[in-house]
N, C-alpha and C positions, 0 to 999 in steps of 0.2 A: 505522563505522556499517553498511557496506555488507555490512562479516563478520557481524555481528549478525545481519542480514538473513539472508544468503545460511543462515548456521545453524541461524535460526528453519525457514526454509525447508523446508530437509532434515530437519529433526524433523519439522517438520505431514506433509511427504512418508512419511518411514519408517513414523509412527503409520497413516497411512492405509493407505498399506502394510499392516500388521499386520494392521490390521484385517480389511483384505479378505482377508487368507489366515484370519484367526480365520473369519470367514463360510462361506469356501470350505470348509476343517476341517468345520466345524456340518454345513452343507451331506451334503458326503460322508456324516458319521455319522448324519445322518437318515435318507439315500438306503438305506445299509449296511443301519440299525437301522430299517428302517421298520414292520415287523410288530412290534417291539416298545411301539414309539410310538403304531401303529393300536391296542392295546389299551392303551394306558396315555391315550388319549384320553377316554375317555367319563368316567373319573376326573380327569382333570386339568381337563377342561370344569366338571364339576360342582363340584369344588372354585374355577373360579376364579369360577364365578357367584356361587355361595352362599357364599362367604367374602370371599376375595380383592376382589370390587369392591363388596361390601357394605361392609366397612370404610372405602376408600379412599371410597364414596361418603359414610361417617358421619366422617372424618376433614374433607372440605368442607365436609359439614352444620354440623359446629362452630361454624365460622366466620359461619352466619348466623342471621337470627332466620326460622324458620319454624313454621307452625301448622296444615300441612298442607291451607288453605282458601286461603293466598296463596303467592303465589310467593316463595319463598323469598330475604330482604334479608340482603346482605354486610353482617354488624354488627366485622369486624374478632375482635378479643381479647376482645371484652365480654363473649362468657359463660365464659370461663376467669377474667376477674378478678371475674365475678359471683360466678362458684362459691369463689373462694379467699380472696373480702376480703367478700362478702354472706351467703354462705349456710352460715348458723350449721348448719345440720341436713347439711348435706352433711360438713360438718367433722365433726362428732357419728357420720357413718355411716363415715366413712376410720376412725375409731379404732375402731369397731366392728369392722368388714373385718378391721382388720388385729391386733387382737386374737383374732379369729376366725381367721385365718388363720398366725398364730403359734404356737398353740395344737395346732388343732386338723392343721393341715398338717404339723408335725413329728410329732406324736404316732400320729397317723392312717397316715404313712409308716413309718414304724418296726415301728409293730406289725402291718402288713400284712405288713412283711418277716419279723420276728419269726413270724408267727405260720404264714408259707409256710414258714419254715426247720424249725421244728418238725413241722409237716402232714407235710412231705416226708420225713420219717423213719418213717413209721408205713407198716404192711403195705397195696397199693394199693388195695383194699376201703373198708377204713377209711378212707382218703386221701381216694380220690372223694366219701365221704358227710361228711367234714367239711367239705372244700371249698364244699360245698354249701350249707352249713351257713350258715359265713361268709359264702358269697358272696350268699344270700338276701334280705339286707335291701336290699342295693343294686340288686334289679332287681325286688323288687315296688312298685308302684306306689300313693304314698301311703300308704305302710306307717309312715311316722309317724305318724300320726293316731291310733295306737296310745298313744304317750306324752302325746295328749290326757287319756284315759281316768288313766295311771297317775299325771297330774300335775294330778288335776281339784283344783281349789280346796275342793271340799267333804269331810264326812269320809268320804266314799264313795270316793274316788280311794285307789288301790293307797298310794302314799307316804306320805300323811297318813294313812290309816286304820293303815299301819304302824307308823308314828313315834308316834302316838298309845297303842296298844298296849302300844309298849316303853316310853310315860311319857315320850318323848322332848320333844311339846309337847303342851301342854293345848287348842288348838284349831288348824280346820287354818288351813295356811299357801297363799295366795295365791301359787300357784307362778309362773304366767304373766301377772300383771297388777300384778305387783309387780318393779319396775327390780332390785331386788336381786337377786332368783334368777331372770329371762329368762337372762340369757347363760348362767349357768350350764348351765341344762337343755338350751339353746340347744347346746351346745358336746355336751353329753351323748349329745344325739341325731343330731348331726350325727358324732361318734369312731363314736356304733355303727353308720353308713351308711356310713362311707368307704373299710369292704373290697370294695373292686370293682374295676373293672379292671386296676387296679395290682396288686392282690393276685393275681388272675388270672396276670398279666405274670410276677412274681416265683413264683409254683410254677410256670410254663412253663420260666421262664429255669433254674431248679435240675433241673427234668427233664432238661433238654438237656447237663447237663455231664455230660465224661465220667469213670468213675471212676477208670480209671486214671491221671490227674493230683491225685486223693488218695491213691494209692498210692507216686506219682513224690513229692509231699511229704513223707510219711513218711523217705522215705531221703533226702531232704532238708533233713529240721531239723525238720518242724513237730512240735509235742510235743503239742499239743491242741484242742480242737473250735473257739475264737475264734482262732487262730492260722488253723487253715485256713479259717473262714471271711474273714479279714481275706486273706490272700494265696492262694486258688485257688475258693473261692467267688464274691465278689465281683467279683473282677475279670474273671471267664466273666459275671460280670451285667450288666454295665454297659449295656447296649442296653436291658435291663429297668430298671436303675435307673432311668436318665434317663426311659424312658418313664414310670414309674412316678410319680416326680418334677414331671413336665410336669402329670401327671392329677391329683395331690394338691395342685398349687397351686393348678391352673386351677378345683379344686372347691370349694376353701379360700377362693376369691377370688368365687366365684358363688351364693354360700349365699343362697337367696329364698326358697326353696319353703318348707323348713323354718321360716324366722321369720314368715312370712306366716300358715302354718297354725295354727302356734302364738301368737303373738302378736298375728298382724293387722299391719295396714296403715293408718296409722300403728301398729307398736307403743307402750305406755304409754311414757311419757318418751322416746320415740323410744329407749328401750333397746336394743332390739335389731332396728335400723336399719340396715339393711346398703347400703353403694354400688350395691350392683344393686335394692335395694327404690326407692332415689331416682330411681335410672335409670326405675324401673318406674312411680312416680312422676311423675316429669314427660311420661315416652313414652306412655304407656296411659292416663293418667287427665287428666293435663291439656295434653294431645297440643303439649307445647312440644318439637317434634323439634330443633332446633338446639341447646338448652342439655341436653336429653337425648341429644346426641350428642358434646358435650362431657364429656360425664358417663361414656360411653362411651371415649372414645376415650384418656381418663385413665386408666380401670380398664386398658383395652388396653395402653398404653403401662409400667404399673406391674407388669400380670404377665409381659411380656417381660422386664424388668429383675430381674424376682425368679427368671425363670426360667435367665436368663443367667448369675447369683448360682452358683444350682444347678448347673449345669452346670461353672461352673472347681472349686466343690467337688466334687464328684464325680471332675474328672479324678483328685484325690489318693489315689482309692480304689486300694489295695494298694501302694501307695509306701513 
């Protein structure tokens, strides 16, 4: 018993040990690194205000019932089994989400990449003004409100006045107040928004390679343009992938703006209800902060998981 002891001992001893040289280590490279750290402060402050303890303060909120008039009651697990065994509309908006982000996050990645791979081929003139091009939807402001107009229910809107034309239907079609065609148009408008920073990322990360390792390919096997981009493109991208990847989920997974404007709040049949409409939902309109913090903290925890997903696939890129 008394080795036991004495064994234990010398472990808790050695760990502490460690430790305190890990400290000392830190220490030194703070001391070393300190003008680095003095500017990497105003950033890492800002980030841990405005994310970092935001979170962690919406991860406790969960766990109570609050309405922002009372101090906030430890309700335990009640509003995660509220939301997974009560709340038929939150179920209704996860299949949504993630229909939506199925969809629209693979397809949307792809052709941001596709469509940078291509860009990047054309003389730099040209280049700059496609870019541009592309990248326009994604940074003007409310610029969907446009596919209001091309999707108006009557026979004045662009689509039915078209379809109408070609004899396609005899009257028009209720684009957005009809569950049938929300998501659709829904998904429509959200593929033609989603060139943006990722897109951005991906013609940076191709500018950056150099080209004498498409040269070193050549005398090394490769025989054509998906071959080098599978083994000397991609794998110089991978800092963009991932970024890229991160950006497409995390928009894939955030989609409000869009179904709100088009469809409203409640949309019809809660069609095109999205996890973060719910959130918006119980946080802003019927200010139940603790079960919209659960509502939160789910979404939170589900695009980590998907983003983690992402990332071991990605490692396999150029294997």
């Amino acid at each position: 018993m008394s080795a036991v002891v004495e064994k234990l001992s010398q472990h808790v001893q050695g760990t502490a040990s460690s430790f305190k040289g890990k400290l000392v280590n830190l220490k030194d490279q703070i001391v070393k690194n300190r003008v680095s750290y003095l500017f990497l402060a105003p950033f890492a402050i800002i980030f841990m205000v405005f994310t970092v303890i935001p979170v962690i303060v919406s991860m406790g909120l969960s766990f109570t019932y609050f309405n922002i008039l009372e101090t906030p009651k430890f309700i335990g697990w009640q509003n995660y089994v509220r939301l997974f065994l009560s709340d038929d509309v939150f179920l209704k908006s996860v299949k949504n989400t993630f229909l939506l982000a199925a969809i629209t996050g693979p397809i949307g990645y792809f052709a941001s990449l596709m469509f940078a791979w291509f860009i990047n081929e054309l003389p730099p003139k040209i280049r700059a003004f496609m870019v541009l091009i592309f990248y326009a939807p994604s940074i003007s402001g409310n610029v969907y409100m446009i596919w209001q107009v091309m999707f108006s229910s009557d026979a004045y809107g662009y689509v039915n006045s078209t379809l109408m034309k070609l004899g396609f239907i005899t009257e028009p079609i209720i684009w957005l107040q009809d569950p049938r065609y929300i998501m659709p148009v829904i998904m429509i408008v959200v593929l033609w928004m989603s060139l943006g920073t990722g897109f951005l990322s991906f013609v940076a990360g191709l500018q950056g390679i150099d080209r004498a390792q498409y040269e070193a390919g050549i005398v090394d096997g490769i025989k054509n343009r998906w071959q080098e981009l599978w083994y000397i493109t991609l794998p110089n991208m991978k800092p963009m992938l991932m970024f890229g990847a991160v950006m497409s989920i995390t928009s894939s997974f955030a989609v409000s703006d869009v179904t709100i404007a088009l469809a409203g709040l409640p949309s019809v049949d809660y069609a095109a209800h999205t996890v973060v409409n719910h959130l918006i939902d119980y946080g802003t309109l019927r200010f139940e902060m603790g079960y919209a913090s659960a509502i939160a903290t789910v979404l939170f925890l589900t695009m980590i998981f998907c983003n983690k997903v992402v990332q071991n696939l990605l490692k396999k890129v150029g294997r």
